[in-house]
N, C-alpha and C positions, 0 to 999 in steps of 0.2 A: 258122311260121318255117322257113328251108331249114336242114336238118341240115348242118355241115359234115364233109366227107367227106375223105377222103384222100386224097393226091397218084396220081392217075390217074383215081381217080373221076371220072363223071358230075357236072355240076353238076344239084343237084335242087330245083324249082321250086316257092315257096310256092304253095297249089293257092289258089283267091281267099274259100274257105271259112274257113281257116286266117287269111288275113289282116283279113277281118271279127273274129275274135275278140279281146278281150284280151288282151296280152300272157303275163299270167300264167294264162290258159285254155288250156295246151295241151289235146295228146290225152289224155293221160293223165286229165287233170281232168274234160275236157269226156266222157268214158264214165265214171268213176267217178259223175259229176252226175248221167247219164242214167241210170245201172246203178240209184243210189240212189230216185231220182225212181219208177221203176218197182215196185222193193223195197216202198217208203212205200206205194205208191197201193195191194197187195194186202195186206200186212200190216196196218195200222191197221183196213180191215173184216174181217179174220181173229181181231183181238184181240176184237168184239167175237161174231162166228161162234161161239170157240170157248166162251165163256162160258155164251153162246145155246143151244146143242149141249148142253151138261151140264144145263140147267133144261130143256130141253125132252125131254132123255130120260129127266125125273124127279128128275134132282138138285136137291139142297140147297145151300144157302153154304158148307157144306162141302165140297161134292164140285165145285164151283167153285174153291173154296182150293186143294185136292189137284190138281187140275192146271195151278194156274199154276204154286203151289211144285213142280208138275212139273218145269216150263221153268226152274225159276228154279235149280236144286240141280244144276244139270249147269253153269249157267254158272257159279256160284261155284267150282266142283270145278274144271272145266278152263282156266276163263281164264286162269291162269300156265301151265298148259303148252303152250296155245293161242298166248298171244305167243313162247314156245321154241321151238315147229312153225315161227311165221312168220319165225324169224331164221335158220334152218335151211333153209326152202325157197324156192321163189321164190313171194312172197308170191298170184299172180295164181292161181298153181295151188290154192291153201290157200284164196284165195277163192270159186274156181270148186264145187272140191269140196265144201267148205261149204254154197253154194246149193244142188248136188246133191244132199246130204243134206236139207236146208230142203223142197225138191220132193219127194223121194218121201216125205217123211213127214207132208205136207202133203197130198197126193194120197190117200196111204192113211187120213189121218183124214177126208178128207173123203168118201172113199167107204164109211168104216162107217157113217158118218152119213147119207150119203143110201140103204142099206141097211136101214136102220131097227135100231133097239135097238143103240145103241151101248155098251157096256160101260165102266163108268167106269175099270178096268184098261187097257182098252188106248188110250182119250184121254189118260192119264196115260202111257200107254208111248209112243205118236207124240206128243206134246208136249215127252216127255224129250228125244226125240230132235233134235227141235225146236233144242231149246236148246244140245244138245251144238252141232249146227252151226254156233251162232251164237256161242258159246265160244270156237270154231277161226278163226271170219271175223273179229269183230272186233279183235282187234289187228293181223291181216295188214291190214286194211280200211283203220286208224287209220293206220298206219303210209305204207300206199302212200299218202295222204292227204297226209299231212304232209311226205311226199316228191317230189308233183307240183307245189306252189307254193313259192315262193319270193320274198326281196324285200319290200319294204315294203308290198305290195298284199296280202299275206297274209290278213290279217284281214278284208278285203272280198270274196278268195275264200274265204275259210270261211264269210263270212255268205251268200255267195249257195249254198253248198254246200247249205248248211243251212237256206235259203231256199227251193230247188226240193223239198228231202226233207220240210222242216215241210208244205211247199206239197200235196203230193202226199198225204201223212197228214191234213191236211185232206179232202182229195176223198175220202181213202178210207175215213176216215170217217165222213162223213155219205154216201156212197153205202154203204158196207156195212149200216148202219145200216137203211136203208130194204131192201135187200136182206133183209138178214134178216126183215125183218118180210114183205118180198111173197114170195118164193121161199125159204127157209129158208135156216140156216146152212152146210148141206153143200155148196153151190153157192156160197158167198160162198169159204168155205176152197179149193174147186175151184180158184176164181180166182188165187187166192194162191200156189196151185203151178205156176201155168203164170206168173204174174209173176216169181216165183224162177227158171224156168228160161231164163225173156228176160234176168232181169238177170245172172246165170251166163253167158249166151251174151256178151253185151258185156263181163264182165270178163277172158272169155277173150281178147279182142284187148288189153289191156295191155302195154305194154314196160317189162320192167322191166332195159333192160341198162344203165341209169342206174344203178343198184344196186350198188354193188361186190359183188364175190364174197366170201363171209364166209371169212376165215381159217381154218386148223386149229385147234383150241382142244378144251376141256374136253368131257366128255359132257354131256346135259342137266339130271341135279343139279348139276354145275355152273354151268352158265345160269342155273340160276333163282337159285341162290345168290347169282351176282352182282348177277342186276337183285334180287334183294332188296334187296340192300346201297347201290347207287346209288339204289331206293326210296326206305329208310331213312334216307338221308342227306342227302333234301333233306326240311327239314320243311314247307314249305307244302307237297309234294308231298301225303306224306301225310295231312296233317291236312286235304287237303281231299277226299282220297279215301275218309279215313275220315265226313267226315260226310259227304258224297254215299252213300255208302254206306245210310245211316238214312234220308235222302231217298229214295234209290231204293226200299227197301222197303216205305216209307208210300203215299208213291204209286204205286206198283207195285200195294198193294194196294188202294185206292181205287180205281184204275183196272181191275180185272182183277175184283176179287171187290164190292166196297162198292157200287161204279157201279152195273152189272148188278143187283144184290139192291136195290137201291133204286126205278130204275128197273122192274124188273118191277114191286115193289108198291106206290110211289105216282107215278110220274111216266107212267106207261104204255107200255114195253116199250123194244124194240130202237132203235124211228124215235128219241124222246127224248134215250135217250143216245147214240144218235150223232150228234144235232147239239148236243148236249154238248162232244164230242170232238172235232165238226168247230170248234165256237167253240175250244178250246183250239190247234185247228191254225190258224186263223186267226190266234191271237195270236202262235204262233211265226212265221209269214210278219213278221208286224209286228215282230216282234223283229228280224227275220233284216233284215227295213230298214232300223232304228234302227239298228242295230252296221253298215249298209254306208258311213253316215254320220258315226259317232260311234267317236271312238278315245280311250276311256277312259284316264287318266293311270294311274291304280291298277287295271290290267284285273282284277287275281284280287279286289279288296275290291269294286269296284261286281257282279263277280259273285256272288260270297257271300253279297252284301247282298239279292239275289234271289232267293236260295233262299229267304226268309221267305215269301214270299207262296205258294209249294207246297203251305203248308196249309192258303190258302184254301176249296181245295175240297171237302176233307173234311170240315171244315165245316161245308159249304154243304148237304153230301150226309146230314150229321149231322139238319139243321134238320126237314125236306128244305127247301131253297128249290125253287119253282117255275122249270118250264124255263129260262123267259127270263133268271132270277137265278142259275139253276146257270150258264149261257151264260156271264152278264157276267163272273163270278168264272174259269169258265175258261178266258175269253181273256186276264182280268190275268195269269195265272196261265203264260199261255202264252209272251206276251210277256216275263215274268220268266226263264222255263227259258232263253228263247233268250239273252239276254242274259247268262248264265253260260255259255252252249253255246259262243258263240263265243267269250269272252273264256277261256275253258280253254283252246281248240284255239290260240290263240293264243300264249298264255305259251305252251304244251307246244313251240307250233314252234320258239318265241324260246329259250328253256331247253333242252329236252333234244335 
């Protein structure tokens, strides 16, 4: 659409690109889409690279554990100072940076690893690092998000946001998958740092002069004190943050440590569980469908009601069921995540 300008200004002409898109697709949306879309397609073969990378330099389930809980203890740590960073700065820079950090640390693990004898101390120290980054991006991320759409269409662009991102975690999962197994995992993570550093480059064209300019105000324990307290004070907020929270954990480690140690010893290796993971990406695409269709009366109860089926797949990975049966369950499974995915982002936009 043409920006309106100011009395002298230039009139400035929708370009025919712009007017193909939906309404509620501006720019902002439509790079944050792409930025994501690119993100998804190196990270999902990266999550299962680095797992790969630890059993192939000899490790154990343990030494597997130890580096997810790498990644995992720097986002708990920072993520509140993380959202204080992005209310303080302008959010695209806080993005950008973050990727920066996501690439060189991604770079550097994947060059110990193609180096040969990677040390389980320092996948555990570029992992950390990993995470710190993504500590920093995700609420600048969330935030410029929720601040590109607008309107009743809201919820159709969060499905489809989250439609090219499920979409893309799909491909890059079962391509990494396969990758790991033809070329090893040093070369899959390779990729992953040069994807962070494309999607970095497109968040750096962001406008964020929508944004108002934050006021003077308190120092940063102040900040957090307050969104504590606005936290606290909505109770579905929290109580749904608290039990996603237990969810995220479970599956997190299903996904990251149970997966892998399963598949090495009875499913057979890397290819397996990554079209494992590509069926779970598949069912988020089908999700991210359903929600562009369906606008639930009770958005936060039919999502909730979907976390049950999360623990499908452990499961499944308990029993072990065979591929084709781990598949089925992780695409119900998929389909259920997305349909809490978007009906969250939704309240969040309509509420806070």
């Amino acid at each position: 659409m043409a920006r309106r300008g100011r009395p002298g200004d230039s009139p400035q002409v929708t370009s025919p690109a712009a007017s193909r898109r939906p309404s509620w697709a501006g720019r902002n949306y439509t790079l944050l889409t792409a930025a994501a879309f690119v993100t998804n397609l190196g990270g999902h073969g990266a999550l299962i690279a680095a797992a790969f990378a630890v059993l192939d330099a000899g490790g154990d389930g343990g030494d597997v554990g130890l580096v997810a809980a790498a990644r995992t203890l720097p986002l708990v740590l920072f993520l509140l100072i993380g959202g204080a960073v992005a209310d303080r700065l302008p959010r695209h820079h806080v993005m950008v940076a973050a990727n920066s950090l996501n690439c060189l640390s991604q770079a550097a693990f994947a060059a110990v690893v193609l180096a040969g004898d990677p040390q389980l101390w320092q996948m555990m120290l570029l992992t950390a690092l990993g995470g710190t980054g993504q500590a920093f991006f995700g609420p600048a991320s969330e935030g410029m998000l929720l601040s590109s759409v607008s309107g009743e269409q809201a919820g159709r662009a969060f499905a489809l946001y989250r439609m090219a991102m499920q979409g893309a975690g799909l491909g890059g999962a079962a391509l990494g998958g396969l990758l790991v197994a033809v070329i090893g995992p040093g070369w899959v993570l390779a990729v992953d740092a040069v994807a962070f550093a494309v999607a970095g480059s497109l968040r750096a064209f962001l406008d964020v002069s929508h944004i108002p300019a934050r006021e003077p105000g308190g120092g940063l324990l102040s900040d957090l004190r307050d969104g504590w307290r606005e936290f606290t004070g909505r109770t579905w907020l929290w109580a749904i943050v608290a039990q996603f929270s237990v969810v995220v954990a479970v599956v997190g480690a299903a996904e990251s440590v149970f997966g892998p140690l399963v598949a090495e010893d009875e499913l057979g290796g890397a290819g397996p569980w990554g079209l494992a993971l590509g069926a779970f990406g598949a069912g988020t695409v089908g999700g991210a469908l359903l929600m562009m269709r369906w606008k639930p009366r009770r958005p936060l109860l039919a999502g909730t009601l979907c976390v049950f089926p999360l623990a499908a797949p452990s499961a499944a990975l308990a029993v072990p069921l065979p591929v084709a049966g781990l598949a089925a369950v992780m695409f119900v499974s998929g389909v259920a995540v997305e349909v809490f995915g978007v009906s969250w982002m939704t309240v969040m936009h309509q509420e806070i």
